[in-house]
MIKE-168281 format. One record per atom (N, C-alpha, C): x, z, y; atom name. Coordinates in nm, 4 decimals. Each point is the difference from the previous one (the first is absolute). Layout:
<recs>
<<X, Z, Y>, CA>
...
</recs>
This chain:
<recs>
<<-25.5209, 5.4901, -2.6492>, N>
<<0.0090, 0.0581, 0.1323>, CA>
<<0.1068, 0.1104, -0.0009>, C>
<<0.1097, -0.0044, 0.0838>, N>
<<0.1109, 0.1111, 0.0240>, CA>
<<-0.0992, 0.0429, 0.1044>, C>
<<0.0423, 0.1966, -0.0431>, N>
<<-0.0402, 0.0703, 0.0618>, CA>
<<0.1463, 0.0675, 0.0976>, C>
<<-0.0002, 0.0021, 0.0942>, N>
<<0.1275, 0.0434, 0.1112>, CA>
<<-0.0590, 0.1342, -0.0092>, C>
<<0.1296, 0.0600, -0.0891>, N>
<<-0.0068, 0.1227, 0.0299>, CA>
<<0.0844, 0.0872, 0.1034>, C>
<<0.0907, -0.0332, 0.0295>, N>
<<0.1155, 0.0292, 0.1098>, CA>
<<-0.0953, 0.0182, 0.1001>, C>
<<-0.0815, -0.1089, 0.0975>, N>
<<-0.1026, 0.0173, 0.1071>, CA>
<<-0.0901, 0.1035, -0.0045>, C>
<<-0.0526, 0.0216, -0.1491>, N>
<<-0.0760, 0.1055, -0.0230>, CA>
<<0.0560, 0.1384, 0.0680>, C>
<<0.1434, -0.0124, -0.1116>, N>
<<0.0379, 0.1340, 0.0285>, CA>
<<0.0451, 0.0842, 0.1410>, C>
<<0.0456, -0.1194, 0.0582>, N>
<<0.0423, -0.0083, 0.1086>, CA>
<<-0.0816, 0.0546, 0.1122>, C>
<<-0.1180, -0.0925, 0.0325>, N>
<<-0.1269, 0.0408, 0.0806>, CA>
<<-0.0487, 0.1662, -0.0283>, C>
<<-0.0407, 0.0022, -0.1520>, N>
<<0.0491, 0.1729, -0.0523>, CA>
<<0.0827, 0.1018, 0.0919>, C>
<<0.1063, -0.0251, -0.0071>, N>
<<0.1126, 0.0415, 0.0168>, CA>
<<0.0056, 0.0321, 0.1849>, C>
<<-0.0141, -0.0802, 0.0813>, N>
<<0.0151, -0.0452, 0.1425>, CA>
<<-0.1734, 0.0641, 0.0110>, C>
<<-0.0699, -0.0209, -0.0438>, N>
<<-0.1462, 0.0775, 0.0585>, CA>
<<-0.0400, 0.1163, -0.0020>, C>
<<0.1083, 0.0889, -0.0871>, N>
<<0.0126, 0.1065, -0.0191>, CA>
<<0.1103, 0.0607, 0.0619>, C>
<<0.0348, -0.0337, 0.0964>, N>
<<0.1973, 0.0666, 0.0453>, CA>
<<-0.0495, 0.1723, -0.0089>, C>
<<-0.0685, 0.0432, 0.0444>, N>
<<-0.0152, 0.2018, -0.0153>, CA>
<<0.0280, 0.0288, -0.1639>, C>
<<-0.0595, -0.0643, -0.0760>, N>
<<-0.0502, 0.0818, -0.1072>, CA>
<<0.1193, -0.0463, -0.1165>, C>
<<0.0255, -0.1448, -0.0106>, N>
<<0.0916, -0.0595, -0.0974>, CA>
<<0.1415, -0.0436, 0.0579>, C>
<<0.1368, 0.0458, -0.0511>, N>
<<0.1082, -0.1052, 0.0545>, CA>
<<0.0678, -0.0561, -0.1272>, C>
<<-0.0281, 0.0238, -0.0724>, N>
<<0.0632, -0.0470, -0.1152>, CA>
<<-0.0828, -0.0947, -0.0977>, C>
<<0.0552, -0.1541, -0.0606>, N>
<<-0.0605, -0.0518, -0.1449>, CA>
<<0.0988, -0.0073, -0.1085>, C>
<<-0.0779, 0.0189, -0.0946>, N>
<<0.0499, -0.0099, -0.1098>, CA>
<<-0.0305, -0.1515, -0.1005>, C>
<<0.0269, -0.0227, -0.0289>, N>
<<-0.0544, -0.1504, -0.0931>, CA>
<<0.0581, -0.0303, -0.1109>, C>
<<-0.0126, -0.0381, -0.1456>, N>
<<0.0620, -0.0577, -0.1035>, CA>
<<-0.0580, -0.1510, 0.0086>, C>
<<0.1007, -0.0756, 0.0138>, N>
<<-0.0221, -0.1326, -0.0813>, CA>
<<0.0666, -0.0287, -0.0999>, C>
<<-0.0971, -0.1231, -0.1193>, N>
<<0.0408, -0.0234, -0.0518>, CA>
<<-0.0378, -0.1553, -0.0075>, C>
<<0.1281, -0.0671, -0.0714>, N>
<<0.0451, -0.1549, -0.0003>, CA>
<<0.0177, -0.0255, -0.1202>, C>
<<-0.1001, -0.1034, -0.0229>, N>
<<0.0079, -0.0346, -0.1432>, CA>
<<0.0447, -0.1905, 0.0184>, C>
<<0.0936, -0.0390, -0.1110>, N>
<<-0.0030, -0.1261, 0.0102>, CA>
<<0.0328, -0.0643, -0.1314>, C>
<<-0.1129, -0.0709, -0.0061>, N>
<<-0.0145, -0.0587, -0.1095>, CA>
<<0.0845, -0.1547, -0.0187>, C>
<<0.1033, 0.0350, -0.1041>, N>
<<0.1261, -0.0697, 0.0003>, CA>
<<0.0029, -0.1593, -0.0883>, C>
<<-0.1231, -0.0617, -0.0562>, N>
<<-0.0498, -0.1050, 0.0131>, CA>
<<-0.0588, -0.0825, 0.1006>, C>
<<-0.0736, 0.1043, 0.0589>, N>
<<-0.0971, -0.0977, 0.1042>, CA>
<<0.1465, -0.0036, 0.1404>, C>
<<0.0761, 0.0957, -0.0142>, N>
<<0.0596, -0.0032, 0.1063>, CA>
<<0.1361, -0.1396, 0.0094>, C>
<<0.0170, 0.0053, -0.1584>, N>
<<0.0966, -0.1255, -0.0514>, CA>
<<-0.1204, -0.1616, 0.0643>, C>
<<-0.0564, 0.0308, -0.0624>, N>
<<-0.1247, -0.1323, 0.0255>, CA>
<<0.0033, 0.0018, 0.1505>, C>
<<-0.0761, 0.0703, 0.0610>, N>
<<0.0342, -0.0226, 0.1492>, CA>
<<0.1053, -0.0593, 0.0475>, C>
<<0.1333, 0.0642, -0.0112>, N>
<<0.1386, -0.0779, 0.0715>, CA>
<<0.0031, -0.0901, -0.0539>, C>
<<-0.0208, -0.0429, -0.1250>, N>
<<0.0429, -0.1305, -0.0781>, CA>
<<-0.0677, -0.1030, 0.0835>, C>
<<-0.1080, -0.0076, 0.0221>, N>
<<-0.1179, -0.0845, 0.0955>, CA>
<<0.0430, 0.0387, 0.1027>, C>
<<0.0393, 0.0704, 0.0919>, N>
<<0.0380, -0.0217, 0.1059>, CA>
<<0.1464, -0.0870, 0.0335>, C>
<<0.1092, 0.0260, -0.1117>, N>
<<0.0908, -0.0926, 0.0345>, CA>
<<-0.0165, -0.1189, -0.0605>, C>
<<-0.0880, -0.0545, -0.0974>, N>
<<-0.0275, -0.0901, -0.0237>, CA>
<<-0.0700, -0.0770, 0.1207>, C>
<<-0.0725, 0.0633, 0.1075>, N>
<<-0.1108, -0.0860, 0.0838>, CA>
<<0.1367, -0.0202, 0.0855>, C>
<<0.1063, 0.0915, 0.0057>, N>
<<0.1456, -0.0160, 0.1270>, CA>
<<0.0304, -0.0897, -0.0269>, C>
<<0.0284, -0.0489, -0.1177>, N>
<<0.0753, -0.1046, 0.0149>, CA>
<<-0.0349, -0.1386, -0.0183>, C>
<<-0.1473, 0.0377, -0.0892>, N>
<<-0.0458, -0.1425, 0.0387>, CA>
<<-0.0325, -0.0712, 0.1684>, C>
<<-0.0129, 0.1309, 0.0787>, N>
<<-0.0423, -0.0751, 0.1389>, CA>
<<0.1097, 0.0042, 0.0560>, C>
<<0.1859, 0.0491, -0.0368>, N>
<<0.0847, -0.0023, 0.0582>, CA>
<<0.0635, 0.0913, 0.1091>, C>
<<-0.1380, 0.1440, -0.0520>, N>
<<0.0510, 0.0897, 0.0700>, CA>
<<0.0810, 0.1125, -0.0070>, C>
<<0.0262, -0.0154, -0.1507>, N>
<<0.1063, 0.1052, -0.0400>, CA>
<<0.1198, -0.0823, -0.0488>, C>
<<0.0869, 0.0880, -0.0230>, N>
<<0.1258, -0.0350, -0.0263>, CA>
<<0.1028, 0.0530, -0.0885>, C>
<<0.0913, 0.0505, -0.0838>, N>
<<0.0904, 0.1213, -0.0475>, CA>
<<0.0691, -0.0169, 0.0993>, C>
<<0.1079, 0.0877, 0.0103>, N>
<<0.0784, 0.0505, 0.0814>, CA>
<<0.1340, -0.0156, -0.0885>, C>
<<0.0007, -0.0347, -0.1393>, N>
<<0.1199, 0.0231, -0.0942>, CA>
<<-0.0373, -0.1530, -0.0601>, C>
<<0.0873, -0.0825, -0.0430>, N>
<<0.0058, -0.1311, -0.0690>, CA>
<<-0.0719, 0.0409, -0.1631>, C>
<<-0.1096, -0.0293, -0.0372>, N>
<<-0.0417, -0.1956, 0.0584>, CA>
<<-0.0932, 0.0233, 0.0702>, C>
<<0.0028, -0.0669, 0.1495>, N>
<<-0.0811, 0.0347, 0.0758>, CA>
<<-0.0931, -0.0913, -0.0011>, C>
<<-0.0163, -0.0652, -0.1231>, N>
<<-0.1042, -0.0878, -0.0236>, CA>
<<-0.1585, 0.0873, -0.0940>, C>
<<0.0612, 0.0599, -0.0763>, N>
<<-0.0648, 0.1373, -0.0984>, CA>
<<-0.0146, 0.0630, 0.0586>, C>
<<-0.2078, 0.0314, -0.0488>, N>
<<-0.0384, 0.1237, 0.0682>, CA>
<<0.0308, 0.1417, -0.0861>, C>
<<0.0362, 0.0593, 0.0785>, N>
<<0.0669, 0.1525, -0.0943>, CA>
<<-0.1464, 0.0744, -0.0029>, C>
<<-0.0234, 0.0641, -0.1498>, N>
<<-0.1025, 0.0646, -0.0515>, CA>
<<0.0427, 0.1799, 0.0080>, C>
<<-0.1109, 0.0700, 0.0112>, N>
<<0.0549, 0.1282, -0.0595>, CA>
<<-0.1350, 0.0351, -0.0573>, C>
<<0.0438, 0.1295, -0.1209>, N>
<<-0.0592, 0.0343, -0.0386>, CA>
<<-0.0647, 0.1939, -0.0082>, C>
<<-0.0776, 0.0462, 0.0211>, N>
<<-0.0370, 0.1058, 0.0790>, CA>
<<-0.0399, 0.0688, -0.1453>, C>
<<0.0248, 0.1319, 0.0406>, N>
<<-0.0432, 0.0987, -0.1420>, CA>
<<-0.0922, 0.0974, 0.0544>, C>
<<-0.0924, 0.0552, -0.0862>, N>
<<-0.0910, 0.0561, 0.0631>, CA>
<<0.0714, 0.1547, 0.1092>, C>
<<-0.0585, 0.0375, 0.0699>, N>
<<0.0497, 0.1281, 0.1017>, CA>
<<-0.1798, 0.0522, 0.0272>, C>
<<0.0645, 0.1588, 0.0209>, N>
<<-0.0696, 0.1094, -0.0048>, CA>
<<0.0904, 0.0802, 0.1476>, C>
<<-0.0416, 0.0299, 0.1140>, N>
<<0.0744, 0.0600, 0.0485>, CA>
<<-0.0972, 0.1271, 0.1064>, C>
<<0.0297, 0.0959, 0.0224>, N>
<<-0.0154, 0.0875, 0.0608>, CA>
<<0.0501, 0.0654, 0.1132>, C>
<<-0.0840, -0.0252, 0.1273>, N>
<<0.0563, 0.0694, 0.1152>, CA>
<<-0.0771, 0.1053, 0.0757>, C>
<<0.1184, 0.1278, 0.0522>, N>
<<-0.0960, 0.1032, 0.0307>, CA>
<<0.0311, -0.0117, 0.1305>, C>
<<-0.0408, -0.0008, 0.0983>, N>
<<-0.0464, 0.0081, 0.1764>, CA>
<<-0.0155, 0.1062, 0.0155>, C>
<<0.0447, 0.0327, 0.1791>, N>
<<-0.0400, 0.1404, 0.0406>, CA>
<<0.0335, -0.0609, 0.1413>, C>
<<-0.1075, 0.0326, 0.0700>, N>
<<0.0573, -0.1102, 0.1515>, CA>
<<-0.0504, 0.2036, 0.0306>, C>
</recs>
């Protein structure tokens, strides 16, 4: 279950207009750079078996693979 935190904060934020005008927020993004390789791989594999993908660069017969490394990233917000 994703929890929506944006709506949270938001409703927060807007139900309070006297008292609060400012948020602050850190996110963080983690991506795990196997499962994320596995994913695209199966996804352009299902493209092209049903003919819905394509390359854009010759051989446009070959499905182009990539491969993803893990990421850690950090963002600071201030609405």
């Amino acid at each position: 279950m994703t929890t929506d935190h944006f709506h949270e904060l938001s409703g927060l934020l807007f139900g309070a207009r006297d008292r609060y005008r400012t948020v602050r927020a850190t996110i963080r993004h983690l991506r795990r750079g196997n499962l994320a390789t596995e994913a695209e791989n199966r996804y352009v594999e299902y493209g092209f078996r049903h003919g819905i993908l394509s390359n854009f660069d010759p051989p446009f017969h070959e499905p182009r693979y990539r491969e993803y490394e893990n990421l850690e990233e950090i963002s600071h917000l201030w609405h």
